[in-house]
N, C-alpha and C positions, 0 to 999 in steps of 0.2 A: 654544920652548915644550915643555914636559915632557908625556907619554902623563896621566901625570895630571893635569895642569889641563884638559888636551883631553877626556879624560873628565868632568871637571869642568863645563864648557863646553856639553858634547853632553846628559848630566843637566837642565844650566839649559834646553840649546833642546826637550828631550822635553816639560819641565816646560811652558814656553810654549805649546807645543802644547796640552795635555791643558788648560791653563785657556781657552785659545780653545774650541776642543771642547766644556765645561764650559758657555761663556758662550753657542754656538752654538744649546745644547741650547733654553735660556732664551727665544734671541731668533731663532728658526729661521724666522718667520715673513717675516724680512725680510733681504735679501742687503746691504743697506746697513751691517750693522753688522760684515762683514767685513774681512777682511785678506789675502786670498789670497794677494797677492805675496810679502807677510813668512810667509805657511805656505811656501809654496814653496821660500824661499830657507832655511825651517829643515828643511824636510824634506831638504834638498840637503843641508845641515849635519852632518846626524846621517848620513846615509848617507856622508858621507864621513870623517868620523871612524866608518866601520864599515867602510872601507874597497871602498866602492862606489860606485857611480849611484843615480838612481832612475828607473824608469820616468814616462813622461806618465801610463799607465795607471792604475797604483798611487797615482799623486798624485792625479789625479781622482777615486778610489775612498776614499782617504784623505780629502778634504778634503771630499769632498759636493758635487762637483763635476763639470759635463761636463765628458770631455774634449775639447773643443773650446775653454772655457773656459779650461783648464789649459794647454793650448797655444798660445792667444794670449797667455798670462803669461810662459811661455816663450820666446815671440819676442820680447816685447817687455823680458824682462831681457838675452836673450841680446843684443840687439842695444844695449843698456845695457850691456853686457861685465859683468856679473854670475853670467852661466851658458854655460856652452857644451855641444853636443851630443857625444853619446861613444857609441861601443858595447859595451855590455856582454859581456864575455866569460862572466860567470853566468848571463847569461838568453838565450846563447843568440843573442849578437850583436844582441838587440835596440837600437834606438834610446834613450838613456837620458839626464839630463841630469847636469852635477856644475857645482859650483862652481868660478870662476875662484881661483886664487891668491889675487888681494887682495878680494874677495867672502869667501872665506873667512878672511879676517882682518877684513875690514867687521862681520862676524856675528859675530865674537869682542868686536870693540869694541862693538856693541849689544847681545849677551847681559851684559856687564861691566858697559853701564848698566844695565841692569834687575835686575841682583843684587842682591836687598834690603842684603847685609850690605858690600858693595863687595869679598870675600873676597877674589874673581881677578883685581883690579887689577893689568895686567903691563905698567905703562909703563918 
């Protein structure tokens, strides 16, 4: 896969974010109409096509979320082999999470589905 579809890609997963976010705003009164896991695994997405981790911290602050919450999503992708723990050399050796290899290709196949125009179809 070329830097540019992977940009391409990381574009679609921000986008994704900001319409949850968007819809959040609308129906904030209720946690049921969430997705945290799929925030999770996008917010891992884009951080690694940025060439990093992401903190538990950051994602709970990100998402509107405890983190206690965030880190029970955590264990439970992790142990799903979705995620795995890492240490960040930029913050400082903190605790950080990324994406597995084929997690990171899982989220390439589900940001392709939700492509309105089908552009980045790379079968």
């Amino acid at each position: 896969m070329t830097l540019e579809v992977e940009a391409e890609y990381a574009e679609l997963a921000k986008l994704e974010l900001r319409k949850q976010r968007q819809r959040d705003q609308y129906l904030s009164k209720s946690d049921i109409f969430g997705d945290p896991a799929w925030e999770v695994m996008l917010e891992a997405y884009v951080a690694a096509t940025e060439s990093r981790c992401v903190r538990l911290t950051d994602l709970g602050r990100d998402l509107g979320k405890p983190v206690a919450i965030v880190t029970r999503l955590a264990l439970i992708l992790e142990s799903e082999g979705y995620v795995e723990r890492c240490r960040s050399h930029d913050n400082g050796g903190l605790r950080c999470l990324q994406l597995t290899v084929d997690a990171f290709s899982w989220c390439e196949q589900c940001l392709d589905l939700r492509s309105d125009d089908g552009e980045f179809q790379n079968n």
